[in-house]
mmCIF file of the N, C-alpha and C atoms, coordinates in Angstrom:
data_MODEL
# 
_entry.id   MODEL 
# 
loop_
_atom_site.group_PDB 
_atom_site.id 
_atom_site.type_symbol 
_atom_site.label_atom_id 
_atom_site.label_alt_id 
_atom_site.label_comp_id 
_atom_site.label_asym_id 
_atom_site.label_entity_id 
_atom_site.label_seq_id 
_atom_site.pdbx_PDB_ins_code 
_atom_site.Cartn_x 
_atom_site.Cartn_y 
_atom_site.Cartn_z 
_atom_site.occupancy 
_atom_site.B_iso_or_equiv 
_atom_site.pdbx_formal_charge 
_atom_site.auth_seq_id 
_atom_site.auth_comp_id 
_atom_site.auth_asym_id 
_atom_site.auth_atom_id 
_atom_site.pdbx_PDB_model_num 
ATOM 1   N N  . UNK A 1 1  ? -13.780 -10.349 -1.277 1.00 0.00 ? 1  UNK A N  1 
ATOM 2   C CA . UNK A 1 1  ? -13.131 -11.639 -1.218 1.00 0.00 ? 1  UNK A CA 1 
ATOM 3   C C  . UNK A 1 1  ? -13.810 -12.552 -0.203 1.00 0.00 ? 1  UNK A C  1 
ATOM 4   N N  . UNK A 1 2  ? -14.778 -12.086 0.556  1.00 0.00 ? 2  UNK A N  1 
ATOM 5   C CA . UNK A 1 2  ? -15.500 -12.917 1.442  1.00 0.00 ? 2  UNK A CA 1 
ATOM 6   C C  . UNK A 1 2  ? -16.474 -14.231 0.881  1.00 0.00 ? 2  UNK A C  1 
ATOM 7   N N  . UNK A 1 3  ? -16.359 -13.684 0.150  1.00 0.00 ? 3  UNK A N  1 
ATOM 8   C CA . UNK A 1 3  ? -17.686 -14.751 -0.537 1.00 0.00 ? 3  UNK A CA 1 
ATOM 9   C C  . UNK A 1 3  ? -16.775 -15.907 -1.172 1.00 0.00 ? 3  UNK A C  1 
ATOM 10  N N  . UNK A 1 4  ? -15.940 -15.661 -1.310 1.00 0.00 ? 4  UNK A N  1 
ATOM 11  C CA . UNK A 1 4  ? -14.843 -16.983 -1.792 1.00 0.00 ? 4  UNK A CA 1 
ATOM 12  C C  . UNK A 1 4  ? -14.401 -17.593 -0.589 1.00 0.00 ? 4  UNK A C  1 
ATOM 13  N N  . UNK A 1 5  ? -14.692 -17.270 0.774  1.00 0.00 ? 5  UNK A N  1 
ATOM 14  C CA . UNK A 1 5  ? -13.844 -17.842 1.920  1.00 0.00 ? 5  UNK A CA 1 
ATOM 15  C C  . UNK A 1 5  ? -12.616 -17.262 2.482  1.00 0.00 ? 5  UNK A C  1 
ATOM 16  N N  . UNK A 1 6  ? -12.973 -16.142 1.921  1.00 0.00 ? 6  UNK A N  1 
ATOM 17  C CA . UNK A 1 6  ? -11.196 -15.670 2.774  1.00 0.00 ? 6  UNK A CA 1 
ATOM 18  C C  . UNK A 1 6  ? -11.519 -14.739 4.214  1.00 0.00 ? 6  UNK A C  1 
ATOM 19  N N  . UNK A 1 7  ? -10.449 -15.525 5.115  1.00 0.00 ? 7  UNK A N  1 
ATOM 20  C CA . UNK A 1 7  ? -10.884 -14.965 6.422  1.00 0.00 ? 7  UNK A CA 1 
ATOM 21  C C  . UNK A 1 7  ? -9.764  -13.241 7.002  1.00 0.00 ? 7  UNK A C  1 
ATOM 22  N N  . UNK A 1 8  ? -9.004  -13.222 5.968  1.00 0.00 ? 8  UNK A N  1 
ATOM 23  C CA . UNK A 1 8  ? -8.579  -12.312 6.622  1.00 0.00 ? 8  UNK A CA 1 
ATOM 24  C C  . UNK A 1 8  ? -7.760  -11.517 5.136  1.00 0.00 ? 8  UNK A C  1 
ATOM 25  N N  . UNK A 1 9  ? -7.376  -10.602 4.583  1.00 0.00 ? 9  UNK A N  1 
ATOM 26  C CA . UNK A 1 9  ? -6.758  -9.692  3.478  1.00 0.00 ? 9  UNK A CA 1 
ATOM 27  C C  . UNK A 1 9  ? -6.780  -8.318  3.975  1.00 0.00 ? 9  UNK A C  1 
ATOM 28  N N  . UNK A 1 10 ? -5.853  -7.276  3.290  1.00 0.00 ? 10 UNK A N  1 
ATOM 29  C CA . UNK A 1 10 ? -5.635  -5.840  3.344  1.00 0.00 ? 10 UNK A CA 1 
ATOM 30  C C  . UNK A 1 10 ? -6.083  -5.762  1.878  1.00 0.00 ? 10 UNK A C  1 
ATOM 31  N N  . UNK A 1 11 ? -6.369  -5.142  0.824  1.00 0.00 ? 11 UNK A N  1 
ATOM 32  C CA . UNK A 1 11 ? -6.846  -4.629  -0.488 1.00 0.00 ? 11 UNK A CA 1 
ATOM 33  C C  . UNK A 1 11 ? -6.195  -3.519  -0.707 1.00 0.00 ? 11 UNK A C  1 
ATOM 34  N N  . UNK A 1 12 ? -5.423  -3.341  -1.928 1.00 0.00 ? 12 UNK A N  1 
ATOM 35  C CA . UNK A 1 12 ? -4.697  -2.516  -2.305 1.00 0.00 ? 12 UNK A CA 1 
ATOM 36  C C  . UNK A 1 12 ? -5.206  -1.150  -3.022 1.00 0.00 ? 12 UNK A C  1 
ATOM 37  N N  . UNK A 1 13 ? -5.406  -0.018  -2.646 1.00 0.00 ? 13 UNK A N  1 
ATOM 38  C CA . UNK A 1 13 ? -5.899  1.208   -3.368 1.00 0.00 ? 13 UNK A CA 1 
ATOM 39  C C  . UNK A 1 13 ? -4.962  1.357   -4.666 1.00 0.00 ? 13 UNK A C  1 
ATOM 40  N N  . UNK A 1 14 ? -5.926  1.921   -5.631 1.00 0.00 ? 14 UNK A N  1 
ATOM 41  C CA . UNK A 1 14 ? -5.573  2.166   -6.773 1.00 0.00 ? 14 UNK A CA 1 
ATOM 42  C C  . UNK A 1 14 ? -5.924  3.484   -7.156 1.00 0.00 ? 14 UNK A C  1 
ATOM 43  N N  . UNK A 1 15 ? -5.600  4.782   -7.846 1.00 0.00 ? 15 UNK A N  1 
ATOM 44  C CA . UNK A 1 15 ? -5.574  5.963   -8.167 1.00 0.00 ? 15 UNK A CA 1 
ATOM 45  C C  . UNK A 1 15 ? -6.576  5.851   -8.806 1.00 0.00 ? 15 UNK A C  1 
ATOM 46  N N  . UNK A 1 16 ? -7.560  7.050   -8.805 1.00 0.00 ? 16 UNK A N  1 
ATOM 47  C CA . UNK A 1 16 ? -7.548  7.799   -7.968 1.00 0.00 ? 16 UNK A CA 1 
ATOM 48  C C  . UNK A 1 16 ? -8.625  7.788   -6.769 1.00 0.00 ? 16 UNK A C  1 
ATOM 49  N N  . UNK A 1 17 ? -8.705  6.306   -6.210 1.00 0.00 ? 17 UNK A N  1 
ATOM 50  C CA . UNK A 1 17 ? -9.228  5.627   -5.067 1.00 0.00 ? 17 UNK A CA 1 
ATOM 51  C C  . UNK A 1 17 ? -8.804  6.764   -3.568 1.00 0.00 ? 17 UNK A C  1 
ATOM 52  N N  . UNK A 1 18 ? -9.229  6.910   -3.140 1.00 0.00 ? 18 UNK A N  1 
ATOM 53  C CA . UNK A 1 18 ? -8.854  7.641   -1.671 1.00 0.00 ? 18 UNK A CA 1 
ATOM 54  C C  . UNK A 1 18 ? -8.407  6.555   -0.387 1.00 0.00 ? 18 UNK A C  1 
ATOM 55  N N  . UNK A 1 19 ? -9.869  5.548   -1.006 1.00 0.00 ? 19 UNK A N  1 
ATOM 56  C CA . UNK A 1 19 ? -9.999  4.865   0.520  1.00 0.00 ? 19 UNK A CA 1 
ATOM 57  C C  . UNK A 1 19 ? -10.712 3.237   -0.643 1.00 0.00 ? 19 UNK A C  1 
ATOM 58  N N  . UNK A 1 20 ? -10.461 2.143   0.235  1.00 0.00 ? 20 UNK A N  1 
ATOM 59  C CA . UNK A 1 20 ? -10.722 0.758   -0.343 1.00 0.00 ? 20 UNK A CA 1 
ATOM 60  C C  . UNK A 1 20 ? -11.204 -0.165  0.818  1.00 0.00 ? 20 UNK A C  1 
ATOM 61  N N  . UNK A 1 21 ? -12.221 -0.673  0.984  1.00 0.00 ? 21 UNK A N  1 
ATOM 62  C CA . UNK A 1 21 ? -12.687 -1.716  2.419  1.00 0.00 ? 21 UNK A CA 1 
ATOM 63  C C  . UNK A 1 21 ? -12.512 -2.961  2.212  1.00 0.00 ? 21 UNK A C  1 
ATOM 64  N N  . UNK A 1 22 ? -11.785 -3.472  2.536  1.00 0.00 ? 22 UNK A N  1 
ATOM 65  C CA . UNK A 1 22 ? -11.637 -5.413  2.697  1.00 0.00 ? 22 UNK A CA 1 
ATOM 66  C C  . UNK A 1 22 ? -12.978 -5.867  3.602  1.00 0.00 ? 22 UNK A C  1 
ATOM 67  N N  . UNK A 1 23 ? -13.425 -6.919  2.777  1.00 0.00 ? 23 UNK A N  1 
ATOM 68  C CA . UNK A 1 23 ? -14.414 -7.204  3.692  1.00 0.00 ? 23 UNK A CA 1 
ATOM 69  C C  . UNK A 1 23 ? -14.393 -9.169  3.790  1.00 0.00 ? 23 UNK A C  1 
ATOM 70  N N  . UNK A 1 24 ? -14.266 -9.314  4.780  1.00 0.00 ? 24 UNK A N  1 
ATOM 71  C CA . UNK A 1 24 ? -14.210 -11.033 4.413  1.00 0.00 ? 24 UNK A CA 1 
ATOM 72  C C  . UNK A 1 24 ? -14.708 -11.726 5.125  1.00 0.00 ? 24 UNK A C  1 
ATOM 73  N N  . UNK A 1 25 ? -14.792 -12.870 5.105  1.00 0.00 ? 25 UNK A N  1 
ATOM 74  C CA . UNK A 1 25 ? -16.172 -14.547 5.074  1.00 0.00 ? 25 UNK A CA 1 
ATOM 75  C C  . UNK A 1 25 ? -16.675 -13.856 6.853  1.00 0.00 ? 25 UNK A C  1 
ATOM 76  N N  . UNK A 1 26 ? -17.770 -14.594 6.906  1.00 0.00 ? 26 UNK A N  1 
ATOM 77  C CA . UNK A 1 26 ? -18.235 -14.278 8.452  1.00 0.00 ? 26 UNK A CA 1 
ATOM 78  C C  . UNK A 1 26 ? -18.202 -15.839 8.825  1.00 0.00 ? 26 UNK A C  1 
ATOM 79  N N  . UNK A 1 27 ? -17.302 -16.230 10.001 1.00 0.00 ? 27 UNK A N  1 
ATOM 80  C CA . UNK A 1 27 ? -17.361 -16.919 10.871 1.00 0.00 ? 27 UNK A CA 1 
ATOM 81  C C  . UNK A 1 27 ? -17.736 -16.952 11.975 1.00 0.00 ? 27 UNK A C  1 
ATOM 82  N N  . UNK A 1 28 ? -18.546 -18.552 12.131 1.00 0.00 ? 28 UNK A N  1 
ATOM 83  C CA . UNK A 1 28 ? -19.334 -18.405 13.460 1.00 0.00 ? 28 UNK A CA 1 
ATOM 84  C C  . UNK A 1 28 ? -18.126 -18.644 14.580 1.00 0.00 ? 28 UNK A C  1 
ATOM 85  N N  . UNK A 1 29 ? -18.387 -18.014 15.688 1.00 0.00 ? 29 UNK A N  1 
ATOM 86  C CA . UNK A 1 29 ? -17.368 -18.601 16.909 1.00 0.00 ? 29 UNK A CA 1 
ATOM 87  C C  . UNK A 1 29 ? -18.078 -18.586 18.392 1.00 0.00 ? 29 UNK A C  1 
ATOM 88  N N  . UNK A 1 30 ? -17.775 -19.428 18.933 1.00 0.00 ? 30 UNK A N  1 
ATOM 89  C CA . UNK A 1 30 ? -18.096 -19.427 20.512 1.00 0.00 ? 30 UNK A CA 1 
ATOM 90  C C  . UNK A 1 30 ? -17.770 -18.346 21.086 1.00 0.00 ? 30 UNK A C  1 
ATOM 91  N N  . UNK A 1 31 ? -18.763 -17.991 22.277 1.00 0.00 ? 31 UNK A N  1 
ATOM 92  C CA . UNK A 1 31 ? -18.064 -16.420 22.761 1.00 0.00 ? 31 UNK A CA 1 
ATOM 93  C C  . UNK A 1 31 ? -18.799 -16.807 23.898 1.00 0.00 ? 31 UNK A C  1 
ATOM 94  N N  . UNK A 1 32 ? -18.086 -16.656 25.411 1.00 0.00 ? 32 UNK A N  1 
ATOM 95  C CA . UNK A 1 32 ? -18.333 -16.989 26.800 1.00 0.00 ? 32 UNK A CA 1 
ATOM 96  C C  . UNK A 1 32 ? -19.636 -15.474 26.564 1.00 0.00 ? 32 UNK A C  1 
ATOM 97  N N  . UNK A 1 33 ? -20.733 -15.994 27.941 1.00 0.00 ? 33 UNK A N  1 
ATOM 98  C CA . UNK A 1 33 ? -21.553 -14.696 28.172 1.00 0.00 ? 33 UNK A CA 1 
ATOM 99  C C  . UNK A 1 33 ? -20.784 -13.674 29.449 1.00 0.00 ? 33 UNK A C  1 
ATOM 100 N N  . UNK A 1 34 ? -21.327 -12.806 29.391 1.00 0.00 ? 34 UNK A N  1 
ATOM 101 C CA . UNK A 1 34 ? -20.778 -12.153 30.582 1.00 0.00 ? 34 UNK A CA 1 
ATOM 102 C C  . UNK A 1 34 ? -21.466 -12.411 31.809 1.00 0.00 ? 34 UNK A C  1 
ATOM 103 N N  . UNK A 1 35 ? -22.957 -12.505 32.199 1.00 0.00 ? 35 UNK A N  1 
ATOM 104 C CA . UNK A 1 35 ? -23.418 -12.529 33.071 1.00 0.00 ? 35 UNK A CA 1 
ATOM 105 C C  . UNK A 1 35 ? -24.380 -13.562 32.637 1.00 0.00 ? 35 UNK A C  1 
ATOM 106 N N  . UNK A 1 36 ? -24.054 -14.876 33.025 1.00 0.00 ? 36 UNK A N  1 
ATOM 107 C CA . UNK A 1 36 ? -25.250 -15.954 32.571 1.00 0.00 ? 36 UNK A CA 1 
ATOM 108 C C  . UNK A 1 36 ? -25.832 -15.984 33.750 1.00 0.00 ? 36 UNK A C  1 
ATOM 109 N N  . UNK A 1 37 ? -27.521 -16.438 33.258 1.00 0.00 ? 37 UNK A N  1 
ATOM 110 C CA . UNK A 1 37 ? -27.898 -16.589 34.645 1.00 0.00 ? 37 UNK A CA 1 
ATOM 111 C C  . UNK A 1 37 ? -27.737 -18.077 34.909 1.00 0.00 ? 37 UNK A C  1 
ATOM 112 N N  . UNK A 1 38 ? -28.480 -18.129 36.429 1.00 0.00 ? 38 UNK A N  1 
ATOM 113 C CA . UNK A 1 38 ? -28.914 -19.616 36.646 1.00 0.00 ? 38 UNK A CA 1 
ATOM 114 C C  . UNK A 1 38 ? -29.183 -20.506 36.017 1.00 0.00 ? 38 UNK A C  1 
ATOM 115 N N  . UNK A 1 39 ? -28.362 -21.826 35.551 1.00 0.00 ? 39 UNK A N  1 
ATOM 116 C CA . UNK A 1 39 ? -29.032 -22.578 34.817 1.00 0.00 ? 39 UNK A CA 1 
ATOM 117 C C  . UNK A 1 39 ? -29.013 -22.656 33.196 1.00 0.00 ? 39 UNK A C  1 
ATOM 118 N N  . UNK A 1 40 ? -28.525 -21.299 32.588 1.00 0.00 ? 40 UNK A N  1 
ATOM 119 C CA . UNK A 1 40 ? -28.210 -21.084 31.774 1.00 0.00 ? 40 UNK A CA 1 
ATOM 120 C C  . UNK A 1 40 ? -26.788 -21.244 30.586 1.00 0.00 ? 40 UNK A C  1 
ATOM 121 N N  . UNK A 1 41 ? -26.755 -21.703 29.956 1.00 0.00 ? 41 UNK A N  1 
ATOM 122 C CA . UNK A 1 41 ? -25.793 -21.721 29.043 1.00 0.00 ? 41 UNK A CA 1 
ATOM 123 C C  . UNK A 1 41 ? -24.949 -21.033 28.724 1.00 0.00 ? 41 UNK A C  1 
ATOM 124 N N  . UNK A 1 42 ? -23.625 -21.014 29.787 1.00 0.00 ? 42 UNK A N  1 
ATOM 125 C CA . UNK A 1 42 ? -22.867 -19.866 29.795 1.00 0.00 ? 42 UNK A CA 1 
ATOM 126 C C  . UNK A 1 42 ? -21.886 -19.253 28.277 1.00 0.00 ? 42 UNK A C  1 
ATOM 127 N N  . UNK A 1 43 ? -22.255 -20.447 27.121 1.00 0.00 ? 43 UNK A N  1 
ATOM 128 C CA . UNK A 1 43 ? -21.542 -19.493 25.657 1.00 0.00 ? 43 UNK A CA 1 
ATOM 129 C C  . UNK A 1 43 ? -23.314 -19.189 24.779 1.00 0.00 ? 43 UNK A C  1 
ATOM 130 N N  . UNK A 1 44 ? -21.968 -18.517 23.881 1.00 0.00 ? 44 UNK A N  1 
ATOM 131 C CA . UNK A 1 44 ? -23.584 -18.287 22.555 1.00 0.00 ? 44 UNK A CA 1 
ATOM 132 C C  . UNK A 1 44 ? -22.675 -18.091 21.675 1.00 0.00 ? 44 UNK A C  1 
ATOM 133 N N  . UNK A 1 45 ? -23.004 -18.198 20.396 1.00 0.00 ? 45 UNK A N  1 
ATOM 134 C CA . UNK A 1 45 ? -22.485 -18.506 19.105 1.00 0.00 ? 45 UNK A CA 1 
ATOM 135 C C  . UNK A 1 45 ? -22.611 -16.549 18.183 1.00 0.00 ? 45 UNK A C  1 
ATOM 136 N N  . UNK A 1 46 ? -21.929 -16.481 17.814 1.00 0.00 ? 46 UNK A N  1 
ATOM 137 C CA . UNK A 1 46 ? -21.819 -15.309 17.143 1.00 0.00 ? 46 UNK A CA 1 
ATOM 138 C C  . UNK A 1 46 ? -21.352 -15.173 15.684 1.00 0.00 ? 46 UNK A C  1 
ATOM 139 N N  . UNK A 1 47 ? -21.806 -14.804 14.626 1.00 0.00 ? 47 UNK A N  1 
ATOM 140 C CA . UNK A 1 47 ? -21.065 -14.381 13.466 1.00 0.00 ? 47 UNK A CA 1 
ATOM 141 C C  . UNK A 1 47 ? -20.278 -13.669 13.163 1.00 0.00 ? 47 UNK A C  1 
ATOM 142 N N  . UNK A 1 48 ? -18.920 -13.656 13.166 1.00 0.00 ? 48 UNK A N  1 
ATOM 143 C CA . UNK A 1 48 ? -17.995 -12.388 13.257 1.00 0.00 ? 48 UNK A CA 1 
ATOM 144 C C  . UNK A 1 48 ? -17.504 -12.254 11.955 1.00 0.00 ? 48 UNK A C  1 
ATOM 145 N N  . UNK A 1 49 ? -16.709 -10.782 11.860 1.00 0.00 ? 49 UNK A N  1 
ATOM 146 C CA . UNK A 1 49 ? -16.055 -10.902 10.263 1.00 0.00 ? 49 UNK A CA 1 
ATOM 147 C C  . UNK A 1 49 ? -15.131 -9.698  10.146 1.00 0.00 ? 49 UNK A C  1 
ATOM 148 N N  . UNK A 1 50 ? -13.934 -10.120 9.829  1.00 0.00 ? 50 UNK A N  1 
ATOM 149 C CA . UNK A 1 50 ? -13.102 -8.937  9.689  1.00 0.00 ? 50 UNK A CA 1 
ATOM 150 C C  . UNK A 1 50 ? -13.264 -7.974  8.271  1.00 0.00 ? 50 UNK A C  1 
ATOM 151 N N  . UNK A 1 51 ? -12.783 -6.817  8.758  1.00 0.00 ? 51 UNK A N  1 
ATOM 152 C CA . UNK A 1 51 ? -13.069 -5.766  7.858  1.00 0.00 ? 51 UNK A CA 1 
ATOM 153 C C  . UNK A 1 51 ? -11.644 -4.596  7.672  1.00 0.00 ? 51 UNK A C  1 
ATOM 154 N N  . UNK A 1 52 ? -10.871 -4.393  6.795  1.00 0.00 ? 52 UNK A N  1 
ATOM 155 C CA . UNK A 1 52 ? -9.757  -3.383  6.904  1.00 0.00 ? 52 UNK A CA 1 
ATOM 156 C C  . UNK A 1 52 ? -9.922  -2.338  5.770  1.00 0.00 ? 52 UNK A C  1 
ATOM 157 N N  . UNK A 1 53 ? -9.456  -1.465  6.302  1.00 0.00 ? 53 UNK A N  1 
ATOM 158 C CA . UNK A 1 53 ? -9.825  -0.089  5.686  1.00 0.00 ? 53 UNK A CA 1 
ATOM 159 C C  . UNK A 1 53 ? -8.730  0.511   5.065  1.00 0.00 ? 53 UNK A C  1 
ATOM 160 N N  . UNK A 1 54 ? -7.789  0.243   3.644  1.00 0.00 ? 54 UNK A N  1 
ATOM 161 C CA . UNK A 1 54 ? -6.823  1.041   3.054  1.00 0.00 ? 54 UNK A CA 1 
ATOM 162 C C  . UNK A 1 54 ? -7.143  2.259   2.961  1.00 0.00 ? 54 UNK A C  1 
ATOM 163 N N  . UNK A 1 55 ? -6.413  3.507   3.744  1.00 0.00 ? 55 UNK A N  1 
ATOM 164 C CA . UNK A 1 55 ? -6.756  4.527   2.986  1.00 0.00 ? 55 UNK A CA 1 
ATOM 165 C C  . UNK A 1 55 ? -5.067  5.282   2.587  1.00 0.00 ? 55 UNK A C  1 
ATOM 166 N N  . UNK A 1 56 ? -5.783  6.282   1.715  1.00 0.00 ? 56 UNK A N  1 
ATOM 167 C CA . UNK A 1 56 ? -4.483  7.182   1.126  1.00 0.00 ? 56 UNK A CA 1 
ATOM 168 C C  . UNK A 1 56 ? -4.108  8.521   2.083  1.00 0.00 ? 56 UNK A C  1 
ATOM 169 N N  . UNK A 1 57 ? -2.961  8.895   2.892  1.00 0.00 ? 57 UNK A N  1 
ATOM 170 C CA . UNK A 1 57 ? -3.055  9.487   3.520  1.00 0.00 ? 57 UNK A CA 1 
ATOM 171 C C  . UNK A 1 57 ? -2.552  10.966  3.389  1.00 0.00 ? 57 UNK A C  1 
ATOM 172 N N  . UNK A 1 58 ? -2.200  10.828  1.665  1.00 0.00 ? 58 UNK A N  1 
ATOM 173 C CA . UNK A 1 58 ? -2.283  12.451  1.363  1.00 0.00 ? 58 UNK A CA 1 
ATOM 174 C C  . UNK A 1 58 ? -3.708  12.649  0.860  1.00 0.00 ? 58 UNK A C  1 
ATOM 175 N N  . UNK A 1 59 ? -5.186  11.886  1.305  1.00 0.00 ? 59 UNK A N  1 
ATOM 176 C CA . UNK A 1 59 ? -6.382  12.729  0.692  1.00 0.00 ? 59 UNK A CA 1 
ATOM 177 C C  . UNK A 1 59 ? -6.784  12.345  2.628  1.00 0.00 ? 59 UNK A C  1 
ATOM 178 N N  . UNK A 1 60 ? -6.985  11.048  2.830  1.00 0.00 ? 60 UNK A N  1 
ATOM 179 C CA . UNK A 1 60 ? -7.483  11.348  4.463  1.00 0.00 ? 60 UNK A CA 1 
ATOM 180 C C  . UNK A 1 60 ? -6.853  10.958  5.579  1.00 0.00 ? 60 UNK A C  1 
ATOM 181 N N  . UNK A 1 61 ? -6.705  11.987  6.468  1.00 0.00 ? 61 UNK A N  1 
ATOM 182 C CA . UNK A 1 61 ? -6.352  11.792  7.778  1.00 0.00 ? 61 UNK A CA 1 
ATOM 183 C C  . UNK A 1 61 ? -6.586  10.357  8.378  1.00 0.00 ? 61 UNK A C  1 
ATOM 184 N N  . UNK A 1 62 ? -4.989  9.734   8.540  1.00 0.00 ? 62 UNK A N  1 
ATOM 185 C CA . UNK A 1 62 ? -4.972  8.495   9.625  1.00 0.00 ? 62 UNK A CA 1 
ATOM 186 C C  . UNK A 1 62 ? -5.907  8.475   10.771 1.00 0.00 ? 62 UNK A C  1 
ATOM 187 N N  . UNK A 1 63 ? -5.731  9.559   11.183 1.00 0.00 ? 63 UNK A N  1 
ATOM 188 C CA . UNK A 1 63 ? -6.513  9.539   12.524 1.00 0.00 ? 63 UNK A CA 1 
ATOM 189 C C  . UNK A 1 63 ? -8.335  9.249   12.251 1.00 0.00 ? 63 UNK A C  1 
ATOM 190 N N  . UNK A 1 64 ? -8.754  10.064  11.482 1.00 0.00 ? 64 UNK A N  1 
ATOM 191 C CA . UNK A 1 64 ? -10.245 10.089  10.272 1.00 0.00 ? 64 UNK A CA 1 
ATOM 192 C C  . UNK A 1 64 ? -10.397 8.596   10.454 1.00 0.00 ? 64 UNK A C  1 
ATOM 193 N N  . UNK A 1 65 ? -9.667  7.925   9.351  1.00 0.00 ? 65 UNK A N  1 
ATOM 194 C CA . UNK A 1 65 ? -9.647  6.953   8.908  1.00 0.00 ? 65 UNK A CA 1 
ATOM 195 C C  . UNK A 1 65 ? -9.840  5.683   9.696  1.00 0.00 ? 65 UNK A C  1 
ATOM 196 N N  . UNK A 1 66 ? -9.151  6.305   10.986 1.00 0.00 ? 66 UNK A N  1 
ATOM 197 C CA . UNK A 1 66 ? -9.369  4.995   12.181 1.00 0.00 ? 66 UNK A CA 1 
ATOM 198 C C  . UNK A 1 66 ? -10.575 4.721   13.112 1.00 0.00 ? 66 UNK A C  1 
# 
């Protein structure tokens, strides 16, 4: 669903699916640096993108899964 613009979804597993990955749009965002130096430009721009992981938890372990 990323490629249509969607910034955030869960995706529903379907039988006999185990496990299903949401993957969606990458947005750029400002992100402070940790240690700028002198003189330097204390943000930088990053591509981020959320990602969620349905799984079925009578085939895998929650814990696995996380």
């Amino acid at each position: 669903m990323g490629m249509f613009g969607v910034s955030n979804f869960s995706a529903i597993i379907n039988p006999p699916q185990a496990c299903i990955l949401a993957v969606s749009s990458a947005e750029k965002r400002v992100i402070p640096k940790e240690n700028p130096k002198e003189g330097e430009d204390p943000y930088t721009v990053a591509s981020l993108m959320n990602v969620t992981l349905s799984s079925d938890h009578r085939v895998v372990d929650g814990a696995v899964a996380a």
